[in-house]
C-alpha positions in Angstrom: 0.0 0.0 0.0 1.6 3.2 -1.0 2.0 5.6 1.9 1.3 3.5 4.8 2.4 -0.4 6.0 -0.2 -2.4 6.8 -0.1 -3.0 10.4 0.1 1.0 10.6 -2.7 1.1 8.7 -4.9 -1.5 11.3 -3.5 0.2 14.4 -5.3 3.4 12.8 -8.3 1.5 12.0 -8.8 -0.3 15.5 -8.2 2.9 17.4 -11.2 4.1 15.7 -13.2 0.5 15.3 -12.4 -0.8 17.9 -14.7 -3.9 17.5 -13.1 -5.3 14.1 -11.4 -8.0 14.0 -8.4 -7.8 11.6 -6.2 -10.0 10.1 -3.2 -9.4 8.1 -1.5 -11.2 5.4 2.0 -9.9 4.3 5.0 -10.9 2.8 7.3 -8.2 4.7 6.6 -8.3 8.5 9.3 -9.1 11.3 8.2 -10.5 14.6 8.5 -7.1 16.4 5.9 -5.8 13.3 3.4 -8.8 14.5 3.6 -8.5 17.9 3.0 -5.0 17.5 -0.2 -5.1 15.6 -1.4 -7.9 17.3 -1.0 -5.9 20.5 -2.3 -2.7 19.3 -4.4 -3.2 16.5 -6.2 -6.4 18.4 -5.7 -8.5 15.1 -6.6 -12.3 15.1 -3.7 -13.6 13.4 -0.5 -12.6 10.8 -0.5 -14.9 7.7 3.2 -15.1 5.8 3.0 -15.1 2.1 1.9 -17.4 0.6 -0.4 -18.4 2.7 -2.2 -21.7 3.7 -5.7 -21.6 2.0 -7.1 -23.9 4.9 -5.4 -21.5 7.7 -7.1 -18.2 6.0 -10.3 -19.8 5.4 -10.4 -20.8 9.3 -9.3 -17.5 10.7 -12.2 -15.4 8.4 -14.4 -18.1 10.4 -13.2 -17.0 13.4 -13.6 -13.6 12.9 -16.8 -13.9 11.5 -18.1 -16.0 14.7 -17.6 -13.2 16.7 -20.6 -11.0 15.3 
């Protein structure tokens, strides 16, 4: 995304929706990166890519649960 990382960009998003869940999927992050937006933006989980089909498909379930 031009202009703004991702887990910036959910940090923003959860400070002002709160109640979202979030989950990101990135090629680029480090461990201090996923800590950090699962700390502060509240996200569910960090998928590497590529990612596990299965493992995405079961973490939107998740999410979606929750409403």
């Amino acid at each position: 995304m031009p202009g703004i990382k991702g887990d910036e960009f959910l940090i923003i998003v959860h400070k002002k929706y709160p109640g979202i869940q979030s989950i990101l999927i990135t090629g680029h992050a480090d461990e201090k990166a996923v800590e950090r937006v699962k700390k502060e933006a509240g996200t569910y989980t960090v998928l590497s890519k590529p990612w596990n089909p299965n493992e995405l498909f079961e973490a939107v379930q998740f999410c979606c649960s929750k409403y």
